[in-house]
N, C-alpha and C positions, 0 to 999 in steps of 0.2 A: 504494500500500500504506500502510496506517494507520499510524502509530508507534506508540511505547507512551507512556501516559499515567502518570503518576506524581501520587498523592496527597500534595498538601502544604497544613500547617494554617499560615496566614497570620494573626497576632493584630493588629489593625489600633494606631494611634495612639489610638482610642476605647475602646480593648481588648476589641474583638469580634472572633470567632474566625471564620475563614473558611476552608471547605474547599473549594479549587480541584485542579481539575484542572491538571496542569503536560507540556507535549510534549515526548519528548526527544529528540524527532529533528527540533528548528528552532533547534538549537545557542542556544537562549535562556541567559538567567540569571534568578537570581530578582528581582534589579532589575526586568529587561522583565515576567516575570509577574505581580510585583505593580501596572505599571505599564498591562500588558492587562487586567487586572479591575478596575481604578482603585479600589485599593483606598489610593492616597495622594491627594491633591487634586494637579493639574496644579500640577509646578514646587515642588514640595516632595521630589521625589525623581528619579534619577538625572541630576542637572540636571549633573553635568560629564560624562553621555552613556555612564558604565559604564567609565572610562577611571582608576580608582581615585584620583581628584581631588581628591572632594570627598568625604564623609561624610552625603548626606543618603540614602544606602541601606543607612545600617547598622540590624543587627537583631542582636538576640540568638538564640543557639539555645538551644529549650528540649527538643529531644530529643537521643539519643546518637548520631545519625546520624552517621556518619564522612561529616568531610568531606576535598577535597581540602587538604594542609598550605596555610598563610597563608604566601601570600611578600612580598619588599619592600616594593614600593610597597602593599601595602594594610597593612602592620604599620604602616606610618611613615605611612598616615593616618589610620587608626587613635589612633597616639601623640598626634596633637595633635586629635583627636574630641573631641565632648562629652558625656559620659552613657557612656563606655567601660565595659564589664565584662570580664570573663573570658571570657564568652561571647559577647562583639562579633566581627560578621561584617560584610564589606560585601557586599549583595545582591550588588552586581555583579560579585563575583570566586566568587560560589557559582552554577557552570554546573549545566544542567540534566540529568541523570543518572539511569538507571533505579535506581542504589545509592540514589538518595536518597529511595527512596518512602517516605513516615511523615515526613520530614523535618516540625519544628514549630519553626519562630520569631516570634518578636513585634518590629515595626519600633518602632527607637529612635524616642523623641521628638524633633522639628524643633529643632536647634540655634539 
């Protein structure tokens, strides 16, 4: 049986907008999705594996999607990121969610 697909706008580092499709029922993140459409160059993002480590999957959001609340380990890396805003997320703590369809973020620039 098919899952359901969920439309999410990906603004790349180049700042070209991408509309992918996203599965919610392969317990992905947005890390992984943006990592399945190589929409980063290899080793430029989820390089500590989705394990909230590092910071090279953070994105901004730019629509009002509710997301799941920001817990610890991703505030505190967050705190010491580079390029932080208000609307910094780490890809890989944003699971993949039929709520999140529309979702639009743009990946931070490489630290």
């Amino acid at each position: 049986m098919e899952g359901q697909d969920i439309k999410i706008t990906i603004i790349d580092r180049d700042g070209v907008a991408h509309d992918v499709d996203a599965p919610t029922d392969m317990a992905m993140n947005l890390m992984e999705v943006v990592r399945s459409y190589e929409l980063a160059p290899e080793g430029t993002i989820g390089v500590c594996g989705g394990m909230a480590m590092c910071a090279s999957c953070q994105c901004y959001v730019l629509s009002d999607t509710e997301l799941p609340e920001i817990q610890d380990d991703e505030e505190a890396m967050l705190s010491e990121a580079f390029y932080v805003k208000d609307n910094s997320r780490l890809g890989c703590q944003i699971h993949i969610t039929p709520e999140l369809d529309g979702l639009k973020v743009e990946l931070a620039p490489e630290s």
